[in-house]
C-alpha positions, -999 to +999 in steps of 0.1 A: -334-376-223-364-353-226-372-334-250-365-299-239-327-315-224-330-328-265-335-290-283-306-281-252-280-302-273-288-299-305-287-261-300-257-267-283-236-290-305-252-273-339-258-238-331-271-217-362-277-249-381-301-264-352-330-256-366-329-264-401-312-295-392-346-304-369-370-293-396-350-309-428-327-337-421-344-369-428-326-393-405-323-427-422-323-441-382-354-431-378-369-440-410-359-412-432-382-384-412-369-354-397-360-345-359-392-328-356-418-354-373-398-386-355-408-364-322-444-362-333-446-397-338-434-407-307-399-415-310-379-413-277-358-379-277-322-397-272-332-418-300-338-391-325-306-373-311-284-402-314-294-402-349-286-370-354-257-371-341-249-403-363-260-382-395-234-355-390-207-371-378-209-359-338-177-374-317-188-401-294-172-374-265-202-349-273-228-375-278-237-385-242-249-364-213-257-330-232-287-309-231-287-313-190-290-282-172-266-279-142-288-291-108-296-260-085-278-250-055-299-253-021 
């Protein structure tokens, strides 16, 4: 997962919340820092958004293979 496809899902799955939940949700999977400082520090995107995910309860279903864009037509 990169971390634009990341941002894609979490806007996706959390919509108004996406930000504040980014900027202010310490994730105790990735040490208690937020989406946004784990990113800083290195942490791989689909780590920090299975985290996430973890945190508020996301169904397994909506968990894997979000954020993707549809591939282009040729």
């Amino acid at each position: 997962m990169r971390r634009s496809e990341f941002l894609r899902a979490v806007e996706t799955e959390f919509q108004a919340r996406a930000s504040s939940l980014v900027n202010d949700l310490g994730l105790s999977a990735v040490g208690g820092r937020t989406a946004v400082e784990a990113l800083a520090d290195g942490t791989p995107p689909r780590e920090i958004w299975l985290a996430l995910c973890a945190e508020m309860d996301v169904p397994d279903n909506r968990r894997h293979g979000v954020g993707r864009q549809e591939p282009r037509g040729r």
